[in-house]
KENU-914029 format. One record per residue: residue number from 1; residue in one letter; x negated, y, z of N, C-alpha, C, O in turn. Coordinates in steps of 0.02 Angstrom, whole numbers, m for minus. Atoms other than C-alpha are relative to their C-alpha. Example, Ala and Ser with C-alpha at 12.3 -4.5 7.8 and 13.67 -1.06 7.14 Angstrom:
REM residues 2
    i  aa    n_c1    n_c2    n_c3   ca_c1   ca_c2   ca_c3    c_c1    c_c2    c_c3    o_c1    o_c2    o_c3
    1   A     m45     m59       0    m615    m225     390     m45      60       0     m97      59      33
    2   S      42     m59      m3    m684     m53     357      39      55      37      14     110      45
This chain:
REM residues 78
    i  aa    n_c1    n_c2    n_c3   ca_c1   ca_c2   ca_c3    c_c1    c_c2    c_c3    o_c1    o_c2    o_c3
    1   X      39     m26     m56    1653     265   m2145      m9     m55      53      36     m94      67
    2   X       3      66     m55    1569     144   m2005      23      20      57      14      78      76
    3   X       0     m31     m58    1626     150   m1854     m67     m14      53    m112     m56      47
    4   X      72       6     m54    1496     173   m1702      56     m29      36     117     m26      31
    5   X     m25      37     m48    1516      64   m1559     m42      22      49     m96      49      38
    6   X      16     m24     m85    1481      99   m1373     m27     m47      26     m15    m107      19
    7   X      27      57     m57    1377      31   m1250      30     m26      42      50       5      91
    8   X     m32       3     m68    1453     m76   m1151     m57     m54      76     m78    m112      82
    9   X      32     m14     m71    1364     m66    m971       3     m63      29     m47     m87      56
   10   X     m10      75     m29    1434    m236    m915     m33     m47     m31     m42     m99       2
   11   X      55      57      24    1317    m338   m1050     m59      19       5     m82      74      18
   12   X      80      m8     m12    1148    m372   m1045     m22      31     m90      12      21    m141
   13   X      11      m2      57    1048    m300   m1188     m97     m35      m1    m147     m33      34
   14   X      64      66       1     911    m433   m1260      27     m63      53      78     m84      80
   15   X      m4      69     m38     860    m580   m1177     m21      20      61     m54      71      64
   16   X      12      m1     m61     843    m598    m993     m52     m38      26     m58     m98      10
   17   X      43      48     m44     700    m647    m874       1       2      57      m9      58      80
   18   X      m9      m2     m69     722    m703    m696     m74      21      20    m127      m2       0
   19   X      83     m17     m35     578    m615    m595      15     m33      66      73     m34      87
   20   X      m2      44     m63     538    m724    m429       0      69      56     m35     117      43
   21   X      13     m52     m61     563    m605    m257     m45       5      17     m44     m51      43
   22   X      29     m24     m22     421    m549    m201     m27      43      37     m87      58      36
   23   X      m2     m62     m40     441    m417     m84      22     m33      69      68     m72      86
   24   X      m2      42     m95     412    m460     113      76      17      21     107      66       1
   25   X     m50     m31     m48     565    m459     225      m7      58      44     m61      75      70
   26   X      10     m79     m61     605    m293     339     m43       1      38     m83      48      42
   27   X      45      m2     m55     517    m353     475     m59     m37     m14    m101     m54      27
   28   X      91     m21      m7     367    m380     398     m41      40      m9    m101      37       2
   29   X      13     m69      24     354    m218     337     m17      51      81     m47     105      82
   30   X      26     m28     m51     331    m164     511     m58      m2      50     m70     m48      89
   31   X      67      16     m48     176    m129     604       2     m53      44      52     m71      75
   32   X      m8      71     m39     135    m276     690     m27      36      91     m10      17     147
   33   X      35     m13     m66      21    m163     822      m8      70      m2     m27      93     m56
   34   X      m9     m54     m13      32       3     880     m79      55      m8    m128      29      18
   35   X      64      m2     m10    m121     126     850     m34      51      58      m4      99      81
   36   X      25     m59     m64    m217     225     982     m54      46     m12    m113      30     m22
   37   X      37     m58      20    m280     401     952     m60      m9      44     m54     m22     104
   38   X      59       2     m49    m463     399    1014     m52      55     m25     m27      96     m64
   39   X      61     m51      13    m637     512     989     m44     m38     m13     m62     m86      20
   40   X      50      57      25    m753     439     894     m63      47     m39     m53      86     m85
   41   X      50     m54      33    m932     524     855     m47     m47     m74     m76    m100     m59
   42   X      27      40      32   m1008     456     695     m64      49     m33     m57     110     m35
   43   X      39     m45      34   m1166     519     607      15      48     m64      74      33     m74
   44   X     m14     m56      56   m1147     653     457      m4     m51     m71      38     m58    m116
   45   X     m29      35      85   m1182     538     310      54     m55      16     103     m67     m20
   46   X     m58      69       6   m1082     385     373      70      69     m33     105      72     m84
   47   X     m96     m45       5    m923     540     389     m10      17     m89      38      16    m127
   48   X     m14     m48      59    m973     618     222      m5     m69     m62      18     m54    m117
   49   X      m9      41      28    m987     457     137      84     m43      m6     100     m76     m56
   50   X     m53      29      m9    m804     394     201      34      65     m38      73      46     m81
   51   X     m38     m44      21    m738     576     146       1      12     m81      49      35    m112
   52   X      12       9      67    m818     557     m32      44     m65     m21      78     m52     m70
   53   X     m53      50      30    m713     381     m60      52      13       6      91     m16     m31
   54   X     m71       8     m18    m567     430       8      38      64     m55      96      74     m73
   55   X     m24     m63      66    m568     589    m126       8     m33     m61      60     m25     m93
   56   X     m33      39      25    m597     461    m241      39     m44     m33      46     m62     m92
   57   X     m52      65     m13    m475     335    m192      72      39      20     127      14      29
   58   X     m82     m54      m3    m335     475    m166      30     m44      72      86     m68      73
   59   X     m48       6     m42    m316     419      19     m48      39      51     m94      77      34
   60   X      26     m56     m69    m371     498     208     m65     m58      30     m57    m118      43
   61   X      31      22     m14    m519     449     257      m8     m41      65     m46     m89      73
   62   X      m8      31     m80    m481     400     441      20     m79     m46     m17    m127     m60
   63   X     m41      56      28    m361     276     357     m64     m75     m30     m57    m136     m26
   64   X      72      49      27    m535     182     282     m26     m36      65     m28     m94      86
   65   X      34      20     m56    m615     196     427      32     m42      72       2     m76     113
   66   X     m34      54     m23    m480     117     520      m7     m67     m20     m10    m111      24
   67   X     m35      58      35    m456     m24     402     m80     m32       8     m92     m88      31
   68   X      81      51     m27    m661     m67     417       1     m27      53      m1     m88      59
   69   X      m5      45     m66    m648     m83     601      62     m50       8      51     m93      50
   70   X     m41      64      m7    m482    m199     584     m21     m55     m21       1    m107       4
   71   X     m12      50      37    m556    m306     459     m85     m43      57     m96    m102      71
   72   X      60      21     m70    m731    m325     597      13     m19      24      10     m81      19
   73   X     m44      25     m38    m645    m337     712      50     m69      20      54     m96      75
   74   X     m44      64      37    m521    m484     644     m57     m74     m21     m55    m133      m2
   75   X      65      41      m3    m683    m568     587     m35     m17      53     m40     m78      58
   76   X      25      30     m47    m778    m575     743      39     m11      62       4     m35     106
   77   X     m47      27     m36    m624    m603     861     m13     m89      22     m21    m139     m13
   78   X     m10      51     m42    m626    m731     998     m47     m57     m27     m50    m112       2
């Protein structure tokens, strides 16, 4: 009869590959800038056009429409 043998937990099984870190430090993971709730009137297709991607893109549409005006914004700066 063979015997079975156990895993043991402390070896590696196969060969190993070092993966390089890639993941930001803590504090970059943190907002760099705070955001400010405002009122904003936009026409009906721009809104119904941002609400159709964001269905989608499985995210909130504000969240889009934020990220357009940062990236404007960032571009025509100073």
């Amino acid at each position: 009869m063979k015997k079975i043998r156990g895993i043991d937990n402390n070896k590696p099984i196969g060969e190993l590959t070092e993966v390089a870190d890639f993941l930001p430090p803590p504090e970059e993971l943190v907002l760099s800038e705070r955001t400010i709730k405002v009122t904003l009137r936009l026409d009906e297709s721009s809104l119904k056009f941002f609400k159709e991607q964001a269905r989608k893109n499985h995210t909130k549409y504000q969240k889009m429409i934020r990220k357009v005006l940062e990236k404007y914004s960032a571009k025509y700066a100073d």
